[in-house]
Backbone as a chain_set.jsonl record, in Angstrom:
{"seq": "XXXXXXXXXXXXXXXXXXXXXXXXXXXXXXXXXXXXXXXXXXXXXXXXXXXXXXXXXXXXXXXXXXXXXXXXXXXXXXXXXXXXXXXXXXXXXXXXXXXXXXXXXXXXXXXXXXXXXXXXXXXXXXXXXXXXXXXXXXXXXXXXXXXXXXXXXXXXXXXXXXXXXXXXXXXXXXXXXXXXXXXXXXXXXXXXXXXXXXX", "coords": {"N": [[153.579, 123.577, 65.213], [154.185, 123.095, 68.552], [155.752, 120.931, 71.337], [154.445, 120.354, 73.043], [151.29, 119.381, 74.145], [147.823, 120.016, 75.268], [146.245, 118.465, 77.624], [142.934, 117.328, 78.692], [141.816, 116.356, 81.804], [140.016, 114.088, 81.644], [141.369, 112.672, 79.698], [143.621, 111.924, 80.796], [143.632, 111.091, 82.914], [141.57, 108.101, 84.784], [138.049, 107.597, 86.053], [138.11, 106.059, 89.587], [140.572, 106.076, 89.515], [144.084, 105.355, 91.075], [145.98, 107.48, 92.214], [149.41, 109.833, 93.616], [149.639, 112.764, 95.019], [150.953, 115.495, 95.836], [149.85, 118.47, 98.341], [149.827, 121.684, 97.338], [149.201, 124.111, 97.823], [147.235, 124.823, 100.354], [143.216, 124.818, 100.355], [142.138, 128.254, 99.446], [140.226, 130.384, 99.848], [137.841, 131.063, 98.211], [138.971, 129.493, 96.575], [140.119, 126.362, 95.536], [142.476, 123.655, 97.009], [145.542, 123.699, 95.811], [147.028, 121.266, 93.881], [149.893, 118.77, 92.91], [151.451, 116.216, 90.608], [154.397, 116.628, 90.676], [157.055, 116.027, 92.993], [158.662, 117.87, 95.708], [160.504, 117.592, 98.195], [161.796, 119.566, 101.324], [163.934, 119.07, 103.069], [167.194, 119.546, 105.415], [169.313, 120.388, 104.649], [168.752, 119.884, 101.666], [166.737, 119.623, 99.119], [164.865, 117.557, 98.085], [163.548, 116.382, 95.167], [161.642, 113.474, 94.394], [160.374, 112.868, 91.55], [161.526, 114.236, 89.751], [163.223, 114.531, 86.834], [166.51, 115.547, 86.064], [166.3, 117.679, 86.874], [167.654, 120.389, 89.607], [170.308, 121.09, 91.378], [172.261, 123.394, 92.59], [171.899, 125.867, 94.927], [169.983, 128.912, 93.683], [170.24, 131.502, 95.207], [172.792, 130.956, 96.44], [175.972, 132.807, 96.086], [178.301, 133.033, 95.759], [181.381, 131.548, 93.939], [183.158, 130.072, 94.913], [181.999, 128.919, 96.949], [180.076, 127.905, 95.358], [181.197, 126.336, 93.431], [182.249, 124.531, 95.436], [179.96, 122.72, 96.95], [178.523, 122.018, 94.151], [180.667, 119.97, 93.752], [180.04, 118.406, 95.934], [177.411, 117.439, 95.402], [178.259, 116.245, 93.185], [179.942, 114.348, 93.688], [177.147, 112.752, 95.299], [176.051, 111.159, 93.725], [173.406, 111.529, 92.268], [170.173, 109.603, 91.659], [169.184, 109.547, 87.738], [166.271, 109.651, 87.404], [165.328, 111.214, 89.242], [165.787, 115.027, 90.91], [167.847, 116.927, 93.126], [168.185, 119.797, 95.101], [170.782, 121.213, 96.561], [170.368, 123.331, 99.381], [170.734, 126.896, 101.016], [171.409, 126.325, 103.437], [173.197, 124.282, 103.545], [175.708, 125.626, 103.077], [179.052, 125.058, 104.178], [178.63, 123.204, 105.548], [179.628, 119.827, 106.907], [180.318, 117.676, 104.359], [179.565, 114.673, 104.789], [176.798, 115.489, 106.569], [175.767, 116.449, 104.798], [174.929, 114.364, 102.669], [173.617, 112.575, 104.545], [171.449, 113.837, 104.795], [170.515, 113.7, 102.466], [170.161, 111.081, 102.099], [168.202, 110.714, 103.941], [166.05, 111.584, 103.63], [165.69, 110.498, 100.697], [164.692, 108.332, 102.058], [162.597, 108.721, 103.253], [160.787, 109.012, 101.15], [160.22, 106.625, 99.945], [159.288, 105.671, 102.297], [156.92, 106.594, 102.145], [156.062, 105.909, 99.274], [156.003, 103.416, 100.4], [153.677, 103.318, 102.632], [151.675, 104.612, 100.404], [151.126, 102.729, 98.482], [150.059, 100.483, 100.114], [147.129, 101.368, 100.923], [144.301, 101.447, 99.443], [142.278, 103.414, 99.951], [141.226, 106.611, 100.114], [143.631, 109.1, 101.31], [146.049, 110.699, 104.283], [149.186, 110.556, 103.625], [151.55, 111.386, 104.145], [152.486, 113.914, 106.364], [154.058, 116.962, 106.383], [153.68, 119.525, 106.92], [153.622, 120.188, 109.792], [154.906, 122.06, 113.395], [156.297, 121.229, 114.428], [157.834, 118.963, 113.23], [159.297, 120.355, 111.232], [160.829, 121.837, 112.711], [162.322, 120.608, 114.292], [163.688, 119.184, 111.456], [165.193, 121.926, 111.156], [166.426, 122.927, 112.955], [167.489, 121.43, 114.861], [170.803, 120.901, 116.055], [173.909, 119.722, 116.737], [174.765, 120.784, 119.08], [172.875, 120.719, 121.061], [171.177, 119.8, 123.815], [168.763, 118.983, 124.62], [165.634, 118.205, 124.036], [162.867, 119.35, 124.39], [159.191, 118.596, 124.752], [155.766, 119.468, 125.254], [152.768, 118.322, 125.804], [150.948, 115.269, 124.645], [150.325, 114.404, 122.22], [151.682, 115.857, 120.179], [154.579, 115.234, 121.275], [154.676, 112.318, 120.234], [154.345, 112.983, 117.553], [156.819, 113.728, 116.997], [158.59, 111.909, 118.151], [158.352, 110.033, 116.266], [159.024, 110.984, 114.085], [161.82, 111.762, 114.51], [162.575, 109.038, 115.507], [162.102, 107.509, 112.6], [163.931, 109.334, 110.689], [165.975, 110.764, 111.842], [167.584, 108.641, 114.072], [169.293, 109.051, 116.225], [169.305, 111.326, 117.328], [166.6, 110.826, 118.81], [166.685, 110.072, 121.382], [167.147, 112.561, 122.621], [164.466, 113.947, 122.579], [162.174, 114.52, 124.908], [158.995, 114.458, 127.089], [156.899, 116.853, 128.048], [155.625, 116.828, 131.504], [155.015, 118.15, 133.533], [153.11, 120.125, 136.061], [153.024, 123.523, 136.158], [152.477, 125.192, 133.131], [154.542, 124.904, 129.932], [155.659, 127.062, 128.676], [155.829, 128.979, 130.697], [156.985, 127.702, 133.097], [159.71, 127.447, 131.977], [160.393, 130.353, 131.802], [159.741, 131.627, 129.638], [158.336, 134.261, 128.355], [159.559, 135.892, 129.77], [161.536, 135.984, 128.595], [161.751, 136.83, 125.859], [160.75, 139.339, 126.205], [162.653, 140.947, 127.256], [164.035, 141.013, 124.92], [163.734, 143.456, 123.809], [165.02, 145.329, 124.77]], "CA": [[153.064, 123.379, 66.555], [154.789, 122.666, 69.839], [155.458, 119.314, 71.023], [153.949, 120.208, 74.05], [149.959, 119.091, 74.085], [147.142, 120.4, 76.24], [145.198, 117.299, 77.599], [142.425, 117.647, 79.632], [141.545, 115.409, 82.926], [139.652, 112.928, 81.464], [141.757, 111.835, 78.813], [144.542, 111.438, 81.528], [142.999, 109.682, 84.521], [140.178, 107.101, 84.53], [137.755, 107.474, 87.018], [138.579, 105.294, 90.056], [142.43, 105.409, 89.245], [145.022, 105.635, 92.08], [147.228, 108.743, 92.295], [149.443, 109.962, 94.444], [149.478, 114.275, 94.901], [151.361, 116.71, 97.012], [149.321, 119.84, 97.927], [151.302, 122.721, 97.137], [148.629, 125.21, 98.334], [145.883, 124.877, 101.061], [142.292, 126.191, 100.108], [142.289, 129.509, 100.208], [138.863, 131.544, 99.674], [136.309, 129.935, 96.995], [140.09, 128.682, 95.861], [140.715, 124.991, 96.175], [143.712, 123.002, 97.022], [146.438, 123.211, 94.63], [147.589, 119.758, 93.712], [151.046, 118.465, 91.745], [152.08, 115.46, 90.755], [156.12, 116.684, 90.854], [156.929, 116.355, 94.404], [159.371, 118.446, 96.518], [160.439, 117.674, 99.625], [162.719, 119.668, 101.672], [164.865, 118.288, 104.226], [167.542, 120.32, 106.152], [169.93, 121.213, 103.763], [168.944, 119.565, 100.747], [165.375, 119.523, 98.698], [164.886, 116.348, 97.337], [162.582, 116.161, 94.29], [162.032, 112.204, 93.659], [160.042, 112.365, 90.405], [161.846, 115.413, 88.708], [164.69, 114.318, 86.71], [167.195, 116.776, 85.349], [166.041, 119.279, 88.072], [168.47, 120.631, 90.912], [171.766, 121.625, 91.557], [173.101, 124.456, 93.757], [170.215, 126.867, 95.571], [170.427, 130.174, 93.321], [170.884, 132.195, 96.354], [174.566, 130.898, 96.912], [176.362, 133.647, 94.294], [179.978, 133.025, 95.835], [181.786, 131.224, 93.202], [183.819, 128.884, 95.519], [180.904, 128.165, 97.651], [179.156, 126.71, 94.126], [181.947, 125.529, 92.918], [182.402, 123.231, 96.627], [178.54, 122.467, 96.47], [179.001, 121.505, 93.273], [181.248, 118.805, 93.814], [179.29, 117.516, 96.895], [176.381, 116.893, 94.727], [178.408, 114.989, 91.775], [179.711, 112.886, 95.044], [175.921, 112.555, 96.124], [175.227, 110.468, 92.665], [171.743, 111.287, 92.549], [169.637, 109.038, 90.251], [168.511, 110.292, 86.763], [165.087, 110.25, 87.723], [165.539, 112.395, 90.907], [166.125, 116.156, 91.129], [168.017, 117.559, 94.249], [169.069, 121.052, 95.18], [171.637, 121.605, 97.952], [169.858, 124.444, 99.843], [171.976, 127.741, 101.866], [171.817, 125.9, 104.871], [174.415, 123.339, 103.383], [177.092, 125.754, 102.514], [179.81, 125.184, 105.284], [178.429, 121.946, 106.253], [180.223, 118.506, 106.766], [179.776, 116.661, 103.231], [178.936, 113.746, 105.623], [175.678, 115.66, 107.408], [174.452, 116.834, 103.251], [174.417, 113.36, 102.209], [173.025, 112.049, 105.479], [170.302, 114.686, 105.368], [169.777, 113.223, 101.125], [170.183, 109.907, 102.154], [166.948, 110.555, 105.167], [165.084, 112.284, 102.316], [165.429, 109.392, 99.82], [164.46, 107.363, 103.06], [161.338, 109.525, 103.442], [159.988, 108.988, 99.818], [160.565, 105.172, 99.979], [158.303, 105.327, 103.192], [155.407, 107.309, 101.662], [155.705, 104.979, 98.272], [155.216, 102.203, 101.01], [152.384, 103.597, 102.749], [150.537, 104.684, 99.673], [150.755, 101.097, 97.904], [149.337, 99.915, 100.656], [146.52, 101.516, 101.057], [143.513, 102.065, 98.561], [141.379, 104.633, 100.074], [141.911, 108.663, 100.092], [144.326, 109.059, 102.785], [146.657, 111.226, 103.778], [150.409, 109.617, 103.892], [152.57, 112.065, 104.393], [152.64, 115.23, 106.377], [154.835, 118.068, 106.486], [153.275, 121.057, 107.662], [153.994, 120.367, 111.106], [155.713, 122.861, 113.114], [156.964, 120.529, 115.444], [158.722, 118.632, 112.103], [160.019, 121.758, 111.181], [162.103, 123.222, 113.867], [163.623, 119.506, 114.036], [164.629, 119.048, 110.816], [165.453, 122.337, 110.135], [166.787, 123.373, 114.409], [168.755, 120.535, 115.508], [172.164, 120.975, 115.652], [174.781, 118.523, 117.745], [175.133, 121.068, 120.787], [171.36, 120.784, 121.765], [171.096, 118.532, 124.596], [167.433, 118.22, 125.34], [164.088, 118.557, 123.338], [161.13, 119.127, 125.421], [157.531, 118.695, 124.378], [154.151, 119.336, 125.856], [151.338, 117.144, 124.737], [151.569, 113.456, 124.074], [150.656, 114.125, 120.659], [153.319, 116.525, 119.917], [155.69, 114.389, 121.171], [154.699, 111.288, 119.619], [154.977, 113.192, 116.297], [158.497, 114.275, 117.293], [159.366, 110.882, 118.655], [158.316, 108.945, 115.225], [159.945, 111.687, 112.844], [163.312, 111.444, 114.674], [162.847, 107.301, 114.923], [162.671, 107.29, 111.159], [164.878, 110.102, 110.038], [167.549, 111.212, 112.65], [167.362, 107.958, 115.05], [170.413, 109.525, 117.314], [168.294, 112.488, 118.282], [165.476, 110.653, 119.603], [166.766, 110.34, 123.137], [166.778, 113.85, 123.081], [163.412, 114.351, 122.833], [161.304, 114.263, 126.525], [157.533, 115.077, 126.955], [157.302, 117.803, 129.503], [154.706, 116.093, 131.826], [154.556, 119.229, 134.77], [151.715, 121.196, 135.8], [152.898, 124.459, 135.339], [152.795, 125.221, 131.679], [155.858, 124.471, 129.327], [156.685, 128.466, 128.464], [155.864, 129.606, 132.286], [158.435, 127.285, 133.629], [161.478, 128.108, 131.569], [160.258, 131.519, 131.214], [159.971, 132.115, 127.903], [157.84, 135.162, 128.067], [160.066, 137.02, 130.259], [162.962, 136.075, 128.053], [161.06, 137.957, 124.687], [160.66, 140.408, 126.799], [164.099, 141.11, 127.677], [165.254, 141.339, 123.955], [163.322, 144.21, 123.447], [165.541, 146.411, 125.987]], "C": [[154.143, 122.846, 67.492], [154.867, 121.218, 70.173], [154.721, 118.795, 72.063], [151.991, 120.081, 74.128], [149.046, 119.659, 75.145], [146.19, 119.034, 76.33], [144.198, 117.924, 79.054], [142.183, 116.038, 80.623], [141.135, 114.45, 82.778], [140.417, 112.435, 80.482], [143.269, 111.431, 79.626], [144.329, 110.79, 82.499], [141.511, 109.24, 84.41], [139.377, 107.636, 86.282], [138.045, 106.05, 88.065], [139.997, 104.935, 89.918], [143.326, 106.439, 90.379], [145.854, 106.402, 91.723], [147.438, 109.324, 93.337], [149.819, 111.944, 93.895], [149.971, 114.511, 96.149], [150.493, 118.155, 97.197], [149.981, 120.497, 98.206], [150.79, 124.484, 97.656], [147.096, 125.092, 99.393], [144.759, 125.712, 100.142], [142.227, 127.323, 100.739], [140.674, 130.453, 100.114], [138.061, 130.581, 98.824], [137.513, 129.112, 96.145], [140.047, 126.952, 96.195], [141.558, 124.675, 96.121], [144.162, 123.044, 95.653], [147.28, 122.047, 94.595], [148.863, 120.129, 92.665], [151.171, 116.899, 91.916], [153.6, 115.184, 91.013], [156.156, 116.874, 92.513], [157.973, 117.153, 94.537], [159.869, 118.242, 97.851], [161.956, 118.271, 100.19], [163.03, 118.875, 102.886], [165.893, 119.785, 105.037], [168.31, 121.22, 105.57], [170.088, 120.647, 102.249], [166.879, 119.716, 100.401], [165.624, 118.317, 97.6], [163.59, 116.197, 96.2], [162.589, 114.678, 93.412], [161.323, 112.052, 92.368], [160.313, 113.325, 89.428], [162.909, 115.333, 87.841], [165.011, 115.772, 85.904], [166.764, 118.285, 86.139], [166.996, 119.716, 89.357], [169.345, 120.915, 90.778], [171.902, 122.48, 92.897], [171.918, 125.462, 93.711], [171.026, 128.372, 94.766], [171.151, 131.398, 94.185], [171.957, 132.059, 96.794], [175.128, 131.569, 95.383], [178.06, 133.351, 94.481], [180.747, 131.829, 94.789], [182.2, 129.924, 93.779], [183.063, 128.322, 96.033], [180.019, 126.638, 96.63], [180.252, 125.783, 93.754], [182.45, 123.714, 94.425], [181.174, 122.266, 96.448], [178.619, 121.465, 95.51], [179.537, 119.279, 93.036], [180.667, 117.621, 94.62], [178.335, 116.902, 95.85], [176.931, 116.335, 93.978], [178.492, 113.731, 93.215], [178.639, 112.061, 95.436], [175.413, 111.093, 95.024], [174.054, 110.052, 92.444], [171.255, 110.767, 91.152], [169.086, 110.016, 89.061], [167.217, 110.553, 86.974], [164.407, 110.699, 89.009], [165.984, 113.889, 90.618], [166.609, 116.514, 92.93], [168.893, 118.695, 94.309], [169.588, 121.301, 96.573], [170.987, 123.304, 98.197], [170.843, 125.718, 100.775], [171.993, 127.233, 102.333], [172.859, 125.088, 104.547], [175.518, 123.743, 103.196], [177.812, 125.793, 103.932], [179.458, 124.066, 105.836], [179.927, 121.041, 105.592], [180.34, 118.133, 105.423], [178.673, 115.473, 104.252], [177.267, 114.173, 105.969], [174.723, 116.313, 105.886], [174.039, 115.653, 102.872], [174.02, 112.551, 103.104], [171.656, 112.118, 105.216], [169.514, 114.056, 103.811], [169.32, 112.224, 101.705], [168.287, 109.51, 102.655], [165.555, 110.98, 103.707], [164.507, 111.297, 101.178], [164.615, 108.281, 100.747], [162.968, 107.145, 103.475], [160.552, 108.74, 102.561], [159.681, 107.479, 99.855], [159.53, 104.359, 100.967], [157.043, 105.953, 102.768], [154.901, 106.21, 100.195], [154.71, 103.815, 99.113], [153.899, 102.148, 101.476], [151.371, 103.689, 101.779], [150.099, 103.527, 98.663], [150.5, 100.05, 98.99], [148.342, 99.848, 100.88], [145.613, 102.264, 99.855], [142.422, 103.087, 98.684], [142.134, 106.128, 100.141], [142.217, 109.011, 101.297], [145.439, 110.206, 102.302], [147.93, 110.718, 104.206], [151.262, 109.999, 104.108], [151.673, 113.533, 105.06], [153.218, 116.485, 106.967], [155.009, 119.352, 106.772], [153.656, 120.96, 109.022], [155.209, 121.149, 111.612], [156.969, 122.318, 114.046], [158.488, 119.651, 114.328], [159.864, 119.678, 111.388], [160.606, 122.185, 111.529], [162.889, 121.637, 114.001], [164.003, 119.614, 113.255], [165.661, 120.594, 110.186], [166.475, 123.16, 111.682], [167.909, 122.381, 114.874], [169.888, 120.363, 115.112], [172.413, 120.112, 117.105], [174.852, 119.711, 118.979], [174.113, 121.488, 121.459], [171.327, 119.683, 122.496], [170.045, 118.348, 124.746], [166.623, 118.912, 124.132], [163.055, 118.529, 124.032], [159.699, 119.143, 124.945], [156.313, 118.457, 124.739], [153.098, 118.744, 124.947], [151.778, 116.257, 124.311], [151.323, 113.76, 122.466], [151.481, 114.719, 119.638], [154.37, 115.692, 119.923], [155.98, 113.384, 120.834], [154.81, 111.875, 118.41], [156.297, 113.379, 116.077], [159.201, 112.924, 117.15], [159.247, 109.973, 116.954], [159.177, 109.664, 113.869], [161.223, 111.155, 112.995], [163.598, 109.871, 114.341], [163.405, 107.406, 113.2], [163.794, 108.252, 110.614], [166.024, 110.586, 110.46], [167.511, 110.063, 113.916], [168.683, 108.503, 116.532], [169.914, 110.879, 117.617], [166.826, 112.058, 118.925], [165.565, 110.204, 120.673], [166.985, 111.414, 123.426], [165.467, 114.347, 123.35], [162.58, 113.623, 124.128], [160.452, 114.818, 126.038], [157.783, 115.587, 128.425], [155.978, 116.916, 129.974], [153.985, 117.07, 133.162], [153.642, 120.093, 134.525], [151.475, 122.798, 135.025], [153.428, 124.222, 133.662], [154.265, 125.1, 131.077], [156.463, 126.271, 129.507], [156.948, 129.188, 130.134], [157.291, 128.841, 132.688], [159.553, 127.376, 132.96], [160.965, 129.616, 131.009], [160.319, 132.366, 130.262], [159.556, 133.854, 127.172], [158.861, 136.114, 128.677], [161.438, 137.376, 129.753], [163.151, 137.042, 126.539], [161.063, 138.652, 124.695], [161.88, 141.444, 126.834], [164.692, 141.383, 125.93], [164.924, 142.551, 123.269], [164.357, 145.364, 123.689], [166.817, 146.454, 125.783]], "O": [[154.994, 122.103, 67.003], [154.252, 120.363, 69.536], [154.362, 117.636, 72.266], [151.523, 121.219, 74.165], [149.692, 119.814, 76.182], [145.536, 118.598, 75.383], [144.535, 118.623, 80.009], [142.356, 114.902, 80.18], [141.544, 113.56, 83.523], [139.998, 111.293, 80.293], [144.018, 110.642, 79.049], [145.017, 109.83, 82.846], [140.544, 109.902, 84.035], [139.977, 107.928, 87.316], [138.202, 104.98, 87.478], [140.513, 103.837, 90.127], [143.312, 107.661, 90.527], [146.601, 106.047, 90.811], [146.537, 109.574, 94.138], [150.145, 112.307, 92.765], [149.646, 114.007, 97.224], [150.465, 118.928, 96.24], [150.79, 120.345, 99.122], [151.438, 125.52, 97.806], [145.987, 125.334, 98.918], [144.969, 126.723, 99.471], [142.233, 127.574, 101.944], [140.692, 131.443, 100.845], [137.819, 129.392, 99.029], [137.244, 128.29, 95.27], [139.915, 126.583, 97.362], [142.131, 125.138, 95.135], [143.579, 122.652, 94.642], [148.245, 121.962, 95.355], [148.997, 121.111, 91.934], [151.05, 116.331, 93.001], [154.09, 114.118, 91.387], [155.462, 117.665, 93.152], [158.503, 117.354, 93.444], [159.4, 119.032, 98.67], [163.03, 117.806, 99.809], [162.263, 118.135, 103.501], [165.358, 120.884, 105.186], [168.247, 122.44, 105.722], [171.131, 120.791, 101.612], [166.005, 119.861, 101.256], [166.359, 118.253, 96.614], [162.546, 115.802, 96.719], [163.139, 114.491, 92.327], [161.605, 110.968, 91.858], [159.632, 113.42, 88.407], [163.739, 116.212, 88.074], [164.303, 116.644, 85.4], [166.934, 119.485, 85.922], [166.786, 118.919, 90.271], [169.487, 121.178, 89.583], [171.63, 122.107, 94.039], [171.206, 125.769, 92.755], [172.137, 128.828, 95.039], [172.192, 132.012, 93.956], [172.36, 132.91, 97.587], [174.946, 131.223, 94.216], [178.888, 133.426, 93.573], [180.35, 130.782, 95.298], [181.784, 128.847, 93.35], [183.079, 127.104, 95.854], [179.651, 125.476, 96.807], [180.132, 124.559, 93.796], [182.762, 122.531, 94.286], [181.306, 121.176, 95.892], [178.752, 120.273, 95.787], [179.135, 118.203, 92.593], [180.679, 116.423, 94.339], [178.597, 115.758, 95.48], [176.182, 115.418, 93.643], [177.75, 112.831, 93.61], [178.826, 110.915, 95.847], [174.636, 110.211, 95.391], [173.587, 108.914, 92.386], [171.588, 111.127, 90.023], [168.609, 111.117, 89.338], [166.866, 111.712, 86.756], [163.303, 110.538, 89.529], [166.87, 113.815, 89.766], [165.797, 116.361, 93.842], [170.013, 118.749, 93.802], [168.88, 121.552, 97.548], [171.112, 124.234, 97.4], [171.853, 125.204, 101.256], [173.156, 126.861, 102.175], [173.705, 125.129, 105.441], [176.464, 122.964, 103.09], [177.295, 126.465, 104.824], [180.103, 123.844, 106.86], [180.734, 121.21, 104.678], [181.074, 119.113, 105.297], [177.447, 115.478, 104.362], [176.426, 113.317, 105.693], [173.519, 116.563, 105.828], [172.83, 115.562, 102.659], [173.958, 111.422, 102.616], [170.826, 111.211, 105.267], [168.293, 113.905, 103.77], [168.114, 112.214, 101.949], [167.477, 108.7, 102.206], [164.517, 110.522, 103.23], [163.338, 111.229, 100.797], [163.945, 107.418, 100.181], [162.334, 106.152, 103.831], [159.746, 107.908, 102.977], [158.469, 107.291, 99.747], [159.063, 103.226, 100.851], [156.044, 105.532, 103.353], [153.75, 105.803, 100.034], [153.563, 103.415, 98.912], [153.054, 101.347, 101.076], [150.303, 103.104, 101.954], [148.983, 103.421, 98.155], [150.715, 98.858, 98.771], [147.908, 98.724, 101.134], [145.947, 103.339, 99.355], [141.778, 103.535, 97.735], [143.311, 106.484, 100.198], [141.43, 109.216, 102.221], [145.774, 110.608, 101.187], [147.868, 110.339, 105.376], [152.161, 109.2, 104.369], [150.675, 114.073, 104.583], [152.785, 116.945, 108.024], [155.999, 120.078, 106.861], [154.144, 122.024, 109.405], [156.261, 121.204, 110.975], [158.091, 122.765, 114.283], [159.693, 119.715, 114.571], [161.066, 119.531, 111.168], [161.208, 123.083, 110.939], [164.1, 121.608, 113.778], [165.052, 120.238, 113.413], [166.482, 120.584, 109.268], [167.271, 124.026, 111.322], [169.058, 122.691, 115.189], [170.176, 119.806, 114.053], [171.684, 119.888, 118.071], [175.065, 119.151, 120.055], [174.168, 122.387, 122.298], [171.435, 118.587, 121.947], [169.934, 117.197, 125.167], [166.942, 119.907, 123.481], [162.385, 117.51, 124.201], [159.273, 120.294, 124.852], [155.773, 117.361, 124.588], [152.805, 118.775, 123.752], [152.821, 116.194, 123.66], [152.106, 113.354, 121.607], [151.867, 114.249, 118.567], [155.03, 115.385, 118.929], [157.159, 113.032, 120.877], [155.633, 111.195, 117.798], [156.834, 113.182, 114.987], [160.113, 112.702, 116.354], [160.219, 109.295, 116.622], [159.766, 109.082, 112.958], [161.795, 110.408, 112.201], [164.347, 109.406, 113.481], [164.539, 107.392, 112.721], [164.666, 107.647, 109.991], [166.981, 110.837, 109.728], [167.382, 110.654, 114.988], [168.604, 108.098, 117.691], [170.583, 111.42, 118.498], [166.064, 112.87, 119.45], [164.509, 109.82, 121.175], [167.093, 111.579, 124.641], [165.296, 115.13, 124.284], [162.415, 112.409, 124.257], [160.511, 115.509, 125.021], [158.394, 115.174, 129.411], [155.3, 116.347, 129.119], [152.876, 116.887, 133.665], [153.306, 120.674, 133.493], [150.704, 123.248, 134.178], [154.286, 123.499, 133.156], [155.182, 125.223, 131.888], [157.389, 126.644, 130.227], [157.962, 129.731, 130.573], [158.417, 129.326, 132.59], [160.553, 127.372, 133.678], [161.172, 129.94, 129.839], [160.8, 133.488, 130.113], [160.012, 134.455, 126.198], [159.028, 137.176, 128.078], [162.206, 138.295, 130.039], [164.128, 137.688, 126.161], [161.28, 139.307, 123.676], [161.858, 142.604, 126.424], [165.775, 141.949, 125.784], [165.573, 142.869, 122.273], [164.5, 146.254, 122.851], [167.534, 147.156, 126.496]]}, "num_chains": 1, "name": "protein.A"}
């Protein structure tokens, strides 16, 4: 036999016992949420997995030899703990070193703030979340020769404004809340600029 066991649910969690879960799949049809306990989290150019050890390295998709072999080295530099997994993602090849282990560093920074939140609180909450698309085009859009961030709706931009606080604090005087009547895409003409790339 294997050394690997099949346990079922009750002989692993008590009722009433605190756990924390990433969902890894919205419900989809008569489906329900797919839960994990291994987390994932990407970042900009790194995916940080804090409870995976022995997981990560260099994103398969980089095949150039030198590229892995640079990579590579960044990540021994990075000295990620044994019970951490992180994989330098494409977006990192050609980067700084400096802006990969920034982008770990924010990542480890992340996890550290979700531990905090969720040992604080004993009801079914949710403590992290990452679907946003507003989170998204920051961490994964902002580059140094963007001077402004604009965002309609206070609550847009208070999600914007508290991501950057915690994770990139030198981009959050970039971000403004548009506050004018006409609409955000009308006034910088966004539609007529879509338009235009058709032609």
């Amino acid at each position: 036999p294997g050394i690997y066991r099949r346990y079922r649910i009750q002989d692993v969690l008590k009722e009433g016992q605190k756990i924390l879960v990433q969902v890894v799949k919205e419900e989809r049809g008569s489906k329900g949420a797919a839960l994990t306990t291994y987390f994932s989290m990407p970042g900009r150019y790194t995916v940080l997995m804090p409870n995976t050890p022995f997981a990560g390295g260099i994103s398969r998709k980089i095949s150039d030899p030198e590229e892995r072999r640079m990579l590579r080295e960044m990540y021994a530099a990075m000295k990620v703990p044994n019970n951490m997994g992180l994989i330098i993602r494409t977006a990192g090849v050609g980067q700084p070193v400096d802006a990969v282990v920034n982008d770990y560093k924010n990542m480890r920074a992340l996890w550290d703030t979700i531990l905090e939140s969720y040992e604080k609180t004993d009801d079914v909450s949710c403590v992290y979340e990452d679907g946003s698309l507003i989170i998204r085009a920051l961490r994964d859009m902002l580059r140094e020769d963007i001077e402004e961030v604009l965002i309609s709706g206070k609550r847009g931009y208070k999600v914007a404004k508290d991501y950057a606080k915690a994770l990139m604090p030198d981009a959050t005087k970039l971000i403004k809340e548009y506050k004018d009547e006409t609409p955000i895409f009308a006034a910088n003409k966004v539609e007529q600029k879509l338009n235009q790339l058709h032609f």
